[in-house]
C-alpha positions in Angstrom: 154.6 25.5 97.5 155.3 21.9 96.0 156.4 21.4 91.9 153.3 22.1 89.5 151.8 18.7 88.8 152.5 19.7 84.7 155.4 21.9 83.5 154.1 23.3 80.3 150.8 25.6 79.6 150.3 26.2 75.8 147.3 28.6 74.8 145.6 29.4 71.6 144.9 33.4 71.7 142.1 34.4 69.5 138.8 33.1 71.7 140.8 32.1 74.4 143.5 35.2 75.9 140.4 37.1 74.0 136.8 37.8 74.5 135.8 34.7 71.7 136.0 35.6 68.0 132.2 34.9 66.8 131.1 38.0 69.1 133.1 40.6 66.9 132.6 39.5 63.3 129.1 39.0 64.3 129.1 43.0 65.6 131.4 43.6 62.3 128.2 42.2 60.4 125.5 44.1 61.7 127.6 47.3 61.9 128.2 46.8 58.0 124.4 45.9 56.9 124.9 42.0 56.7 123.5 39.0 57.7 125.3 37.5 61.5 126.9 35.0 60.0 128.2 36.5 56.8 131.8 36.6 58.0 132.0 33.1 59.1 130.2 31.7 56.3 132.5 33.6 53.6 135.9 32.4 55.5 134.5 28.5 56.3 132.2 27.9 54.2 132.8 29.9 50.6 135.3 28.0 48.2 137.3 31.1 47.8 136.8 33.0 51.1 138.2 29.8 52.3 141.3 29.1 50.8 142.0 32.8 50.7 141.8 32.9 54.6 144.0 29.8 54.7 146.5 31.5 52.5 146.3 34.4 55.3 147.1 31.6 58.2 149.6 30.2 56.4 151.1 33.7 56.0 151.3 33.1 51.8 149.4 36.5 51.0 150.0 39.4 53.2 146.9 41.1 54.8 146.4 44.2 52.4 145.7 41.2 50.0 143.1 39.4 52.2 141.8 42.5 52.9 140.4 43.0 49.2 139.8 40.1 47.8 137.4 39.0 51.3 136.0 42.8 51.5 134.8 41.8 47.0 133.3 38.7 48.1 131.3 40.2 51.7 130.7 43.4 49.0 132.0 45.9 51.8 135.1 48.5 51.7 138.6 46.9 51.9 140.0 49.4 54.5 141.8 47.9 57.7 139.3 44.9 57.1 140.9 42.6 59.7 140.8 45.7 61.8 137.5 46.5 61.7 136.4 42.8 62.2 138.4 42.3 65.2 137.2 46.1 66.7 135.3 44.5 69.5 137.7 41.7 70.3 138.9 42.5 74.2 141.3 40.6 76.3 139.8 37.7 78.8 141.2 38.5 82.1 140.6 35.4 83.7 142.7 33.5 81.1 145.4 36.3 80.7 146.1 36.2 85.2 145.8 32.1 84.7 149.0 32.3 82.3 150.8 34.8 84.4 150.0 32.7 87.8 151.0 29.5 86.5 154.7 31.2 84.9 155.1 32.7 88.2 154.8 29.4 89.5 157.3 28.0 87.3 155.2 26.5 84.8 156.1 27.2 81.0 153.8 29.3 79.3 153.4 29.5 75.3 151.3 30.5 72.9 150.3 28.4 69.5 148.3 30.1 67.1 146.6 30.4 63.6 147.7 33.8 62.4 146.4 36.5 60.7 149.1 38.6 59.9 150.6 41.4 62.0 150.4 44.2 59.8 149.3 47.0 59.0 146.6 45.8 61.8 148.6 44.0 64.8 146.2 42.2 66.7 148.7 40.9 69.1 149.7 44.2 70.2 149.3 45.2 73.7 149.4 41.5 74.9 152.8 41.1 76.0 154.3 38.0 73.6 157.7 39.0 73.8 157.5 39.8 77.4 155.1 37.5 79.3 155.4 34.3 77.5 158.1 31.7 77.1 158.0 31.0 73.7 155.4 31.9 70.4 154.3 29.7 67.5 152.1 31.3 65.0 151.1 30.0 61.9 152.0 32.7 59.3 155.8 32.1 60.7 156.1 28.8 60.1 153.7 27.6 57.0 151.7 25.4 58.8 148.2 25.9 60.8 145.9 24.5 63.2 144.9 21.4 63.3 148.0 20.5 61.0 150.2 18.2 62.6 153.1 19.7 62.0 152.5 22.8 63.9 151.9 21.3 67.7 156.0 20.0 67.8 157.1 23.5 67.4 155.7 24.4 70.1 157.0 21.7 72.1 160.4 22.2 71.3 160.9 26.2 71.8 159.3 25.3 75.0 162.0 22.7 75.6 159.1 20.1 77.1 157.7 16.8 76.1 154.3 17.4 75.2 153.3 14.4 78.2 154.3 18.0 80.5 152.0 20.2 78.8 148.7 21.4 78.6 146.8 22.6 75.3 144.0 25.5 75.5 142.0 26.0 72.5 138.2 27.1 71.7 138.0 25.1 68.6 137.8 21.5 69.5 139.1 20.3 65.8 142.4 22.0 67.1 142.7 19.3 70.1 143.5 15.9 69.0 146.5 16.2 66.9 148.1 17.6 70.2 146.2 14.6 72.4 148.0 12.1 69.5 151.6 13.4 70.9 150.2 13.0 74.5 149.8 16.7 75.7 146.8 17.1 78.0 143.8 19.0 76.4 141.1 21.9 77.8 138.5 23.2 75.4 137.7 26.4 76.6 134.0 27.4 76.2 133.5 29.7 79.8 137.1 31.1 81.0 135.8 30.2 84.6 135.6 26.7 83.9 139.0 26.8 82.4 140.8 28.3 85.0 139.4 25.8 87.2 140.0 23.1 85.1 143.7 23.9 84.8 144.2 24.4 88.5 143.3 20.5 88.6 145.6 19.8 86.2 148.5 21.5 87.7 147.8 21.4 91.2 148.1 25.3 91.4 145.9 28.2 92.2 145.6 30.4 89.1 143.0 33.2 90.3 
């Protein structure tokens, strides 16, 4: 098999090595009596359930902290909050076998995401990070978040790869071009089938 056309793979995870995001807060709602989009208007759109989420990305307030002050302003219990949001989230297999296929193929495979802590509920357990991937940038670690700047060149360089070699996965499309303005290649992923075959252009491989 000839050289991968790119040498570099960087995925988001929430929404994209997961079933997407918007399907288990909205499931969180209507378990818990509120409207669809309570949980997405409180963290985007609330003054405070904003920046208090942001804190929580930028790993400045631990999750038991999130957890009550966001569980005061949605007016439900505090317990395992992030948990009980996230109780339906599931991992994509297409996108998970696509990572493993193109790192078997000797492509570099990272992952570059906003965080939201990893305790007491660890969202990224079960998926392999220290294992399956060649390096991991997230957010709380490092004091920075999606789309900062700031954030994509950490990536880069644990990967060892200029980011003309890589490839950028992410479901939120404000996420994309600060890594198109240092010249990485970028796939918004809205249908993990379209992905896959999207990135076996782009590298020249078969990923399924």
């Amino acid at each position: 098999m000839p050289p991968p056309l790119r040498q570099g793979l960087v995925l988001d995870f929430g929404g994209v090595l997961t079933t997407p995001i918007a399907d288990c807060t909205r499931a969180f709602c209507l378990r818990e009596g509120l409207a669809p989009d309570a949980f997405l208007k409180v963290i985007s759109t609330d003054p405070e359930g904003r920046e208090i989420y942001a804190q929580l990305e930028l790993g400045r307030i631990a999750q038991s902290e999130w957890n009550e002050r966001t569980a005061a302003l949605l007016g439900v219990a505090p317990e395992n909050l992030i948990g009980r949001v996230l109780a339906g989230l599931r991992p994509e297999p297409l996108m998970l076998a696509a990572g493993q296929a193109a790192r078997r193929a000797g492509v570099k495979v990272g992952i570059l995401s906003n965080s939201l802590g990893s305790g007491p509920y660890d969202p990224y357990r079960g998926y392999g990070f220290d294992t399956l991937y060649d390096a991991v940038v997230l957010s709380g670690d490092h004091g920075v978040r999606k789309p900062e700047p700031a954030i994509y060149p950490l990536i880069l360089k644990k990967l060892n790869l200029p980011a003309e070699a890589c490839v950028f996965v992410d479901d939120s499309a404000r996420n994309l071009p600060p890594a198109q303005d240092l010249g990485m290649t970028t796939v918004l992923d809205a249908e993990p089938a379209e992905t896959v075959k999207k990135l076996e252009e782009l590298f020249g491989l078969p990923l399924r």
